[in-house]
C-alpha positions as a printed NumPy array, in Angstrom:
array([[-19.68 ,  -2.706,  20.632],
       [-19.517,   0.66 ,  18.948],
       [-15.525,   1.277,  19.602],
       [-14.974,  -3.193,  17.958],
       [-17.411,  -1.472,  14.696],
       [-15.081,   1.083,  14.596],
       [-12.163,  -0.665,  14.886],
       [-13.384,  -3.148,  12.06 ],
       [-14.234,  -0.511,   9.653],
       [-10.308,   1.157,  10.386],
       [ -9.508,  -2.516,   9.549],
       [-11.171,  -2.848,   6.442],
       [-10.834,  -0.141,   5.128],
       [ -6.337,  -0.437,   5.972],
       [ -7.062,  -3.358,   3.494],
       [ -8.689,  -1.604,   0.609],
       [ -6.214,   1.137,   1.13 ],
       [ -2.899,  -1.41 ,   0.61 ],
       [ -4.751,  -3.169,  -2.289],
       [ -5.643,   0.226,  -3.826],
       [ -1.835,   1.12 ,  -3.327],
       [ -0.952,  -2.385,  -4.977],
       [ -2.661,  -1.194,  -8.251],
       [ -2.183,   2.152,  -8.634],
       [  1.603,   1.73 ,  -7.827],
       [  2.607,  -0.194, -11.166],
       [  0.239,   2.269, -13.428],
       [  2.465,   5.175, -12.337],
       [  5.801,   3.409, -13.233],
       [  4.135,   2.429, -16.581],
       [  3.29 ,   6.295, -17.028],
       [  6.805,   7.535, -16.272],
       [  7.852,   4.784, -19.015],
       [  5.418,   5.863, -21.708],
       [  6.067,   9.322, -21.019],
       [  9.838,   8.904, -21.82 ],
       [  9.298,   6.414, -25.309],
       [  6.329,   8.677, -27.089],
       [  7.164,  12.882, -28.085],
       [  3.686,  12.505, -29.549],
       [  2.056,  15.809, -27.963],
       [ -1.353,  14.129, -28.012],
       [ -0.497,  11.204, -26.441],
       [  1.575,  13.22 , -23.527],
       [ -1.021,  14.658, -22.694],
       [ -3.38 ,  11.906, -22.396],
       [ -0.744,   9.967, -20.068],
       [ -0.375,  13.616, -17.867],
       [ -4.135,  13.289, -17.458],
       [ -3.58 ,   9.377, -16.598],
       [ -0.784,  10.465, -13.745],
       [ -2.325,  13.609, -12.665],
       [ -5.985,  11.063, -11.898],
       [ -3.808,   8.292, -10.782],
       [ -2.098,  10.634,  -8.097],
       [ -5.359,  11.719,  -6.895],
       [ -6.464,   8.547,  -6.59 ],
       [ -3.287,   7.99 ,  -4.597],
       [ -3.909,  11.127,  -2.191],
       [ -7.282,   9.406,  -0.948],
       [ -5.468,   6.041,  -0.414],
       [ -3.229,   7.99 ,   1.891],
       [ -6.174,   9.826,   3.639],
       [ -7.655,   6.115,   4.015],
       [ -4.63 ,   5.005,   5.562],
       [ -4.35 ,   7.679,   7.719],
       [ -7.882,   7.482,   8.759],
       [ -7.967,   3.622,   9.415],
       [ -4.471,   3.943,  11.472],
       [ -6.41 ,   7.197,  13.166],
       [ -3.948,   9.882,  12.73 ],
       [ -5.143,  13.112,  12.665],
       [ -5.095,  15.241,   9.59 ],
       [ -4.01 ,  18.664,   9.141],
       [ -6.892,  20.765,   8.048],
       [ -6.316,  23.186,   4.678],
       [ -8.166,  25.666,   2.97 ],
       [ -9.409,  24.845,  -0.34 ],
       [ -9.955,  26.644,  -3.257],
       [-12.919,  25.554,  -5.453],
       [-11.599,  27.51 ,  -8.308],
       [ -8.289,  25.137,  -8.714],
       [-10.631,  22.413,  -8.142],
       [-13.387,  23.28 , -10.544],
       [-10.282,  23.773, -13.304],
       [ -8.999,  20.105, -12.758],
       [-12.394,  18.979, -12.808],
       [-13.419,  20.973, -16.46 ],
       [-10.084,  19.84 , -17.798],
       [-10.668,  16.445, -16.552],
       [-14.193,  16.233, -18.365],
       [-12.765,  17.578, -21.481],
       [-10.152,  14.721, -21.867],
       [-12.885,  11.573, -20.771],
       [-16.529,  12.634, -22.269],
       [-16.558,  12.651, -26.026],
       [-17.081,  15.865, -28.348],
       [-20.308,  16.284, -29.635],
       [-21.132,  17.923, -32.737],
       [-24.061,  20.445, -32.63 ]])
Protein backbone atom coordinates (compact mmCIF):
# COMPACT_ATOMS: atom_id res chain seq x y z
CA UNK A 1 0.00 0.00 0.00
CA UNK A 2 2.76 2.33 1.08
CA UNK A 3 5.24 1.55 -2.07
CA UNK A 4 1.35 2.19 -4.79
CA UNK A 5 1.22 5.89 -2.38
CA UNK A 6 4.52 6.36 -3.32
CA UNK A 7 4.39 5.52 -6.63
CA UNK A 8 1.22 7.85 -7.09
CA UNK A 9 2.76 10.80 -5.54
CA UNK A 10 6.15 10.16 -8.16
CA UNK A 11 3.19 10.17 -10.62
CA UNK A 12 1.65 13.24 -9.78
CA UNK A 13 3.97 15.06 -9.09
CA UNK A 14 5.92 13.87 -13.06
CA UNK A 15 2.66 15.74 -14.09
CA UNK A 16 3.00 19.03 -12.33
CA UNK A 17 6.62 18.92 -13.22
CA UNK A 18 5.85 18.67 -17.36
CA UNK A 19 3.01 21.26 -16.95
CA UNK A 20 5.33 23.53 -14.90
CA UNK A 21 7.95 22.97 -17.79
CA UNK A 22 5.05 23.79 -20.38
CA UNK A 23 4.79 27.35 -18.85
CA UNK A 24 7.88 28.38 -17.85
CA UNK A 25 9.39 27.25 -21.26
CA UNK A 26 7.66 30.04 -23.51
CA UNK A 27 8.37 32.92 -20.68
CA UNK A 28 12.10 32.31 -21.19
CA UNK A 29 11.97 32.59 -25.06
CA UNK A 30 9.83 35.77 -24.54
CA UNK A 31 12.75 37.06 -22.15
CA UNK A 32 15.57 36.34 -24.59
CA UNK A 33 13.24 38.38 -27.16
CA UNK A 34 12.64 41.40 -24.95
CA UNK A 35 16.07 41.39 -23.89
CA UNK A 36 17.33 41.83 -27.53
CA UNK A 37 14.37 44.76 -28.69
CA UNK A 38 14.70 47.17 -25.35
CA UNK A 39 18.60 48.95 -24.38
CA UNK A 40 16.44 50.54 -21.70
CA UNK A 41 18.81 49.79 -18.56
CA UNK A 42 15.75 49.72 -16.29
CA UNK A 43 13.84 47.52 -18.10
CA UNK A 44 17.00 44.95 -18.59
CA UNK A 45 17.18 44.61 -15.53
CA UNK A 46 13.73 43.91 -14.61
CA UNK A 47 13.62 41.06 -17.44
CA UNK A 48 17.31 39.64 -15.81
CA UNK A 49 15.34 39.43 -12.57
CA UNK A 50 12.32 37.75 -14.66
CA UNK A 51 15.00 35.00 -16.20
CA UNK A 52 17.20 34.70 -13.29
CA UNK A 53 13.39 33.67 -11.06
CA UNK A 54 12.16 31.86 -14.03
CA UNK A 55 15.40 29.61 -14.09
CA UNK A 56 15.02 28.88 -10.54
CA UNK A 57 11.79 28.00 -10.92
CA UNK A 58 13.08 25.73 -13.67
CA UNK A 59 15.90 24.07 -11.36
CA UNK A 60 13.02 22.73 -8.95
CA UNK A 61 11.01 21.39 -11.95
CA UNK A 62 14.10 19.39 -12.71
CA UNK A 63 14.60 18.26 -9.03
CA UNK A 64 10.73 17.23 -9.30
CA UNK A 65 11.40 15.28 -12.23
CA UNK A 66 14.20 13.71 -10.96
CA UNK A 67 12.55 12.90 -7.76
CA UNK A 68 9.24 11.46 -9.29
CA UNK A 69 11.45 9.28 -11.92
CA UNK A 70 13.65 8.44 -8.50
CA UNK A 71 17.07 9.25 -9.56
CA UNK A 72 19.33 10.06 -7.09
CA UNK A 73 20.74 13.50 -6.66
CA UNK A 74 24.16 14.57 -6.18
CA UNK A 75 24.49 16.27 -2.87
CA UNK A 76 26.36 20.02 -2.84
CA UNK A 77 27.40 22.33 -0.37
CA UNK A 78 25.60 25.47 -0.15
CA UNK A 79 26.47 28.73 0.68
CA UNK A 80 23.81 30.85 2.47
CA UNK A 81 25.70 33.95 1.73
CA UNK A 82 25.10 33.63 -2.31
CA UNK A 83 21.72 32.67 -1.35
CA UNK A 84 20.83 35.38 1.09
CA UNK A 85 22.28 37.96 -1.86
CA UNK A 86 19.76 36.58 -4.53
CA UNK A 87 17.19 36.63 -2.04
CA UNK A 88 17.90 40.68 -0.82
CA UNK A 89 18.25 41.52 -4.47
CA UNK A 90 15.21 39.64 -5.26
CA UNK A 91 13.11 41.61 -2.52
CA UNK A 92 14.47 44.83 -3.67
CA UNK A 93 13.13 44.44 -7.30
CA UNK A 94 9.28 42.90 -6.11
CA UNK A 95 8.29 44.83 -2.66
CA UNK A 96 7.72 48.50 -3.21
CA UNK A 97 9.93 51.47 -1.68
CA UNK A 98 8.60 53.03 1.15
CA UNK A 99 9.18 56.46 2.13
CA UNK A 100 10.04 57.07 5.84
Amino acid sequence: MRAQRMESIGTLAGGIAHDLNNILTPIMMSIEMLKATTTHPKAQHILETIEMTTRRGADIVRQVLSFARGMKGDRVEVQPRHLLKDIQALIKETLPKTSG
